[in-house]
KOLMAR-666121 format. One record per residue (C-alpha): y, z, x; residue in one letter. Coordinates in steps of 0.05 Angstrom, whole numbers, padded with zeros to 5 digits, always signed. Layout:
REM KOLMAR-666121
YZXA...
//
This chain:
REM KOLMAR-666121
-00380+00478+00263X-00400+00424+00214X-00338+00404+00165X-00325+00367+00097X-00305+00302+00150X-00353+00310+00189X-00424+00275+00168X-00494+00258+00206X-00524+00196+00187X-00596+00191+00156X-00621+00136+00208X-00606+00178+00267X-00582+00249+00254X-00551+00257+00325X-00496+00212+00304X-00440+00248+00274X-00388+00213+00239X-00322+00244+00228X-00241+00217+00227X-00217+00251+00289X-00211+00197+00344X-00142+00205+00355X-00088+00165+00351X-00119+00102+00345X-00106+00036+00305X-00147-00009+00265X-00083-00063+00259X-00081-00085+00332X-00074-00163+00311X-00014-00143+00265X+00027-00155+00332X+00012-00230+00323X+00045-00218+00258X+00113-00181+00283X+00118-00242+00340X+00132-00297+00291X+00165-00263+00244X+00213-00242+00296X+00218-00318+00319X+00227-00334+00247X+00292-00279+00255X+00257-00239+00188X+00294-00180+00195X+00363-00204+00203X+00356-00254+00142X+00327-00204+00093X+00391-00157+00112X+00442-00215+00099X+00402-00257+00035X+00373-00193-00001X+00404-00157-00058X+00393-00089-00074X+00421-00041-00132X+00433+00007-00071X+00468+00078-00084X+00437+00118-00028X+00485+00151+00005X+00438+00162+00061X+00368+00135+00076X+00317+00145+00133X+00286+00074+00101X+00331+00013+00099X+00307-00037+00051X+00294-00087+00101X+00250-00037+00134X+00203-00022+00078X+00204-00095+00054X+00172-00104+00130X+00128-00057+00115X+00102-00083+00051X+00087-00147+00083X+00052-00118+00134X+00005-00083+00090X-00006-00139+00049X-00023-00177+00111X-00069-00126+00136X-00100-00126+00068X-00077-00060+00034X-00069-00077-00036X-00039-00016-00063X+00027+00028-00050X-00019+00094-00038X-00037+00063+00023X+00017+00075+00046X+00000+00147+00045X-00048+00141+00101X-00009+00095+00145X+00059+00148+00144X+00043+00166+00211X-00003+00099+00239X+00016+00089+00308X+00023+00013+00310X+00056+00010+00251X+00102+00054+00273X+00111+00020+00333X+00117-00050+00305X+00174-00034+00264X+00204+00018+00310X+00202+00077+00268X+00190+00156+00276X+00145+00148+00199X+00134+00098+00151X+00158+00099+00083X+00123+00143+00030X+00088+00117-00031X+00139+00143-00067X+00206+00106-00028X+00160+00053-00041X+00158+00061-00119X+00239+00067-00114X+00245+00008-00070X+00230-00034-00136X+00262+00002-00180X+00325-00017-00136X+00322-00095-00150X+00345-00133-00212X+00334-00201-00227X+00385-00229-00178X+00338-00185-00134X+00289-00226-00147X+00327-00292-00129X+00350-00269-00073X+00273-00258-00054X+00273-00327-00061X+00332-00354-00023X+00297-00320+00033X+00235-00360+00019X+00270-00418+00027X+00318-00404+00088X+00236-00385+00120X+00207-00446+00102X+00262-00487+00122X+00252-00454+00196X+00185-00482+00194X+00196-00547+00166X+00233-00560+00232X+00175-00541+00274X+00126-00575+00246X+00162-00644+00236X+00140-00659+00162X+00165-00717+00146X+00139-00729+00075X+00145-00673+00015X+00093-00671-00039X+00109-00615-00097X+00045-00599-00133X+00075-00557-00199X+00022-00509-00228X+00017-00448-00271X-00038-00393-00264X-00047-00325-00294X-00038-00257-00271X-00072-00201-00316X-00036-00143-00336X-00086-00076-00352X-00033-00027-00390X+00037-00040-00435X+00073-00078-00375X+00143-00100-00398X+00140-00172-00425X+00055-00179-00422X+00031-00210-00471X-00035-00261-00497X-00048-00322-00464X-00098-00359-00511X-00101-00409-00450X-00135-00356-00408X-00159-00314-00456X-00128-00257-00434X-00066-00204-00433X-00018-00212-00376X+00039-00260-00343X+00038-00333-00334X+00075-00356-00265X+00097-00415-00251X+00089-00447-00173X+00111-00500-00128X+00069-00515-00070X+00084-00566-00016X+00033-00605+00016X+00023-00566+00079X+00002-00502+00024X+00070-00478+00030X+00091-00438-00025X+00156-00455-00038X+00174-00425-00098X+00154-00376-00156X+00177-00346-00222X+00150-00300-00270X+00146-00313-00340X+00120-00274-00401X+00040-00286-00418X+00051-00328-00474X+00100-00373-00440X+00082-00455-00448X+00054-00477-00386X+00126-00526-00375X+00166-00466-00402X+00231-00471-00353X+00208-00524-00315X+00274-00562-00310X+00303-00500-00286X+00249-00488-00233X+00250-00559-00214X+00322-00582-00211X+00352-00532-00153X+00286-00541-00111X+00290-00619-00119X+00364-00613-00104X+00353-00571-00034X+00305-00617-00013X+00341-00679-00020X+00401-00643+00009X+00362-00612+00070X+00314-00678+00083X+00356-00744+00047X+00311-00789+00084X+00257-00756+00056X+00217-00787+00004X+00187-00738-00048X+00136-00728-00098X+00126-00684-00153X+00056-00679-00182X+00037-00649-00243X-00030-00638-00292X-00015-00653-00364X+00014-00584-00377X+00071-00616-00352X+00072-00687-00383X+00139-00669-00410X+00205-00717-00404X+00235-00654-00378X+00206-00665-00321X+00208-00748-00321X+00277-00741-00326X+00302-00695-00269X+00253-00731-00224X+00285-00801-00245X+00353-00768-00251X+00353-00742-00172X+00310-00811-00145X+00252-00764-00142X+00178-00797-00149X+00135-00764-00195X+00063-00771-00220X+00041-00733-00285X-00026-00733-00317X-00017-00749-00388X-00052-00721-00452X-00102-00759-00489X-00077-00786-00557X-00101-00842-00608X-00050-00891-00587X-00059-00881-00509X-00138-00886-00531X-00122-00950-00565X-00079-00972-00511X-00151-00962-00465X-00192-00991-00509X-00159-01053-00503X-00185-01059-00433X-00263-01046-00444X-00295-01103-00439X-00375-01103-00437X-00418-01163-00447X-00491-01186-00442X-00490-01164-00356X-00476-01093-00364X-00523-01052-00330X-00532-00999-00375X-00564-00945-00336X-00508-00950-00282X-00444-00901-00281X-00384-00948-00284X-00303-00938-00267X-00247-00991-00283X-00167-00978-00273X-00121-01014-00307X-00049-01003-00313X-00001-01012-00372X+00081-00995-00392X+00077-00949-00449X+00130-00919-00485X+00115-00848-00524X+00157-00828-00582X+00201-00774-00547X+00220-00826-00481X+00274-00858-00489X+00247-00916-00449X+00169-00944-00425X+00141-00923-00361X+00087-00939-00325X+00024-00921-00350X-00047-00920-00304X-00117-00916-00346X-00176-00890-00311X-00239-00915-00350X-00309-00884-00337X-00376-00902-00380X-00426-00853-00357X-00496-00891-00342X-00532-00887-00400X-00475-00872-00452X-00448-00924-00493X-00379-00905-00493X-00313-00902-00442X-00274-00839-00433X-00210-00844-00407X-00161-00814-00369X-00090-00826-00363X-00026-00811-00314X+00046-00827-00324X+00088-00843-00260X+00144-00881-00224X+00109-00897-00160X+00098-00974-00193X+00079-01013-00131X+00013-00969-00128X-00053-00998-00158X-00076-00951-00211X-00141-00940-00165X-00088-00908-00110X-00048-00875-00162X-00110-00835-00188X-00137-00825-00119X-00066-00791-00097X-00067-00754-00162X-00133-00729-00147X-00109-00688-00084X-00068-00642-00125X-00130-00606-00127X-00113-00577-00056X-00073-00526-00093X-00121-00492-00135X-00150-00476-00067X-00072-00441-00047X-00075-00409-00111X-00139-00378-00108X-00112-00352-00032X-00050-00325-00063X-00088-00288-00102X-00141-00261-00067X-00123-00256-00001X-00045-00231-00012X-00046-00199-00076X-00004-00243-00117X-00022-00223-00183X-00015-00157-00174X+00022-00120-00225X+00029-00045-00209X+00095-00034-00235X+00112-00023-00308X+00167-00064-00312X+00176-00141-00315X+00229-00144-00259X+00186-00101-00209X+00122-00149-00213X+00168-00209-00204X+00190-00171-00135X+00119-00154-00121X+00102-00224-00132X+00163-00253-00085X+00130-00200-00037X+00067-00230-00030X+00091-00303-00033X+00130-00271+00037X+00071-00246+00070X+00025-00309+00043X+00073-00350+00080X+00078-00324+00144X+00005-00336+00144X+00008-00403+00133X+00070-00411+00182X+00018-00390+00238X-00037-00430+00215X+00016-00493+00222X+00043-00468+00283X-00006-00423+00328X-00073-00432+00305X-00115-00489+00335X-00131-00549+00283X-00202-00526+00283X-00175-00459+00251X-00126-00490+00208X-00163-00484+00157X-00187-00406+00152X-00174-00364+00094X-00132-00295+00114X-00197-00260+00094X-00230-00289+00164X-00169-00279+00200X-00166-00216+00193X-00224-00204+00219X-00216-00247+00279X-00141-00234+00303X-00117-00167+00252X-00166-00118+00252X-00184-00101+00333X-00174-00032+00349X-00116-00011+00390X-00090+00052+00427X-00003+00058+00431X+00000+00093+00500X+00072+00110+00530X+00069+00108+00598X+00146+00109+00637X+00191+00052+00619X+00135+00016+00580X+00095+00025+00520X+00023-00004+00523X-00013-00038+00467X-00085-00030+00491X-00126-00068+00446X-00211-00063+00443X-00245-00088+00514X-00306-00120+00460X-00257-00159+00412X-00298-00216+00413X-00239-00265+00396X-00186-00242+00449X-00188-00312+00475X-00158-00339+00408X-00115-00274+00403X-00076-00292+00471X-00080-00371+00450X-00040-00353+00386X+00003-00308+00425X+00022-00357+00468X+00035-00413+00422X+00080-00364+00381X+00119-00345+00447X+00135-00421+00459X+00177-00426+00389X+00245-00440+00406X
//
């Protein structure tokens, strides 16, 4: 008998479509997942770093549990708690985090009631402890900080929202550190009408302080658009031998300073573009001493006058054509941003209060990362460089049948995944993590 699931399709009406193919998953490449995590030792640091305001006096769901689970979804690209509705009794997930049923939407919605801001640190700490893991396997031996803000909208009366005439918009205004493997090594949340250097020496100074205590060989480099150009930030970078390189505002005296430079005489070839670099010691009214100063100069062909553009730095054994140039690849991290984003949720905000987005935020900064620890790690350098969008559909989403059998469980995954070879290749380069 036909039912409300059950539907034909117009191109061939002896196909019937309907949701009753058993106990089957659609997650099959979330095992890939649950390998390094379990390498990384995941479980066992979120139940010794994380903080919870935790009364229960009893709980089918430990914390650590449905934190595992929330990264999971997020991985598998479920962007909303409800989902978890339909996953309560999903074999693999079940399986993968060795559970009779997954947590409701609704121990979900507790779960962030449950953490205050030291909740939120804590979120962090674990970030850091992660990161540090994989630091150590893949041998970096320089550290480049690209500082950034971006914006996450806000659709309802969300605690601390507010206008952002930047972005034109309602909602919060984050501020990230990224490293330069597109590590994302740390996050806060900050009302929408927060300055885009708002708390910067407090985001800075403990991150620049782990570093050089973790890696004191280790040279390191902030980098910073001019939303930054701020002695806060000169001075902890000078203060803990950190380099730093800043891209300055434009302002009559810097123009004049550039000016100074032009130079055009009776040989100039008008209709060509041209670029000159100069650099200068420049002292602005709130330093308390001059720093180095490089001046990017470009006449567009055709025009009659230079624009210029300006960065403020200690790295003073550079010429300014290399200082720009290094500059210049801070762009990288729009490109992390924009993955954040899209492909992990980050700006999400679900909850109603401001505590509860800065956990969902830490949440997907978790799940982003463990992403990028495989793409480091297990993916081959040809795939280094695919968004989580494509992985998912090459490694996450096969289908796959749980089957008990004995002593064993089986994970039998599709016989036409058409990227099984790179499914066993990442397996086995996971595996080899000591």
């Amino acid at each position: 008998m036909k039912t409300v699931q059950e539907m034909a399709f117009s191109f061939n009406k002896n196909i019937l479509a309907s949701h009753t193919g058993g106990q089957l998953s659609s997650d099959g490449g979330l095992t890939l997942c649950v390998e390094l995590m379990a390498k990384f030792q995941f479980t066992n640091l979120a139940d010794n770093l994380l903080k919870f305001n935790d009364h229960r006096q009893y709980c089918r769901h430990s914390n650590s549990s449905i934190l595992m689970q929330l990264v999971m979804q997020i991985i598998a690209g479920y962007n909303t708690d409800s989902a978890a509705t339909s996953l309560v009794a999903e074999p693999l997930f079940k399986l993968l985090l060795d559970k009779p049923a997954l947590a409701s939407q609704a121990t979900i919605s507790r779960f962030w009631q449950r953490i205050d801001s030291a909740g939120v640190d804590a979120f962090q700490t674990l970030n850091q402890a992660l990161i540090d893991q994989a630091r150590l396997l893949t041998n970096q031996t320089t550290t480049i900080i690209d500082i950034d803000s971006t914006h996450s909208d806000t659709y309802g009366n969300q605690e601390a929202t507010d206008y952002n005439a930047h972005y034109g918009s309602e909602g919060y205004h984050p501020l990230l550190a990224i490293d330069n493997d597109g590590n994302l090594l740390k996050a806060i949340l900050r009302p929408g009408n927060a300055y885009t250097s708002t708390d910067i020496k407090a985001f800075l100074e403990p991150l620049l302080k782990h570093y050089q205590d973790q890696l004191p060989e280790t040279d390191i480099l902030v980098r910073g658009d001019s939303g930054f150009a701020t002695p806060a930030v000169y001075d902890t970078c000078e203060a803990d031998d950190v380099f730093y390189i800043i891209r300055l505002k434009r302002n009559k005296r810097l123009h004049n300073l550039a000016e100074e430079f032009v130079q055009i005489s009776d040989t100039t070839e008008w209709h060509e573009t041209e670029t000159h670099y100069y650099s200068a010691t420049y002292q602005a009214t709130s330093w308390p001493k001059p720093r180095q100063v490089y001046v990017k100069s470009t006449r567009v062909a055709g025009e009659l006058i230079f624009s210029h553009e300006f960065i403020v730095t200690n790295l003073t054994n550079l010429t300014a054509e290399a200082a720009f140039e290094l500059y210049h690849k801070r762009g990288q991290m729009e490109n992390y941003i924009k993955e954040a984003k899209e492909g992990f949720f980050f700006d999400k905000t679900d909850s109603s209060t401001f505590t509860a987005n800065a956990a969902r935020m830490m949440v997907s900064v978790l799940a982003y990362n463990i992403i990028n620890f495989m793409k480091q790690i297990a993916l081959p350098k040809t795939e280094t460089g695919l968004r989580v969008s494509t992985l998912r559909i090459r490694l996450f989403k096969v289908a796959a049948r749980v089957v008990f059998t004995g002593r064993r469980i089986q994970l039998r995954l599709s016989s036409h995944h058409v990227y099984h070879r790179l499914f066993y290749q990442v397996l086995q380069r996971i595996q080899a993590i000591k």
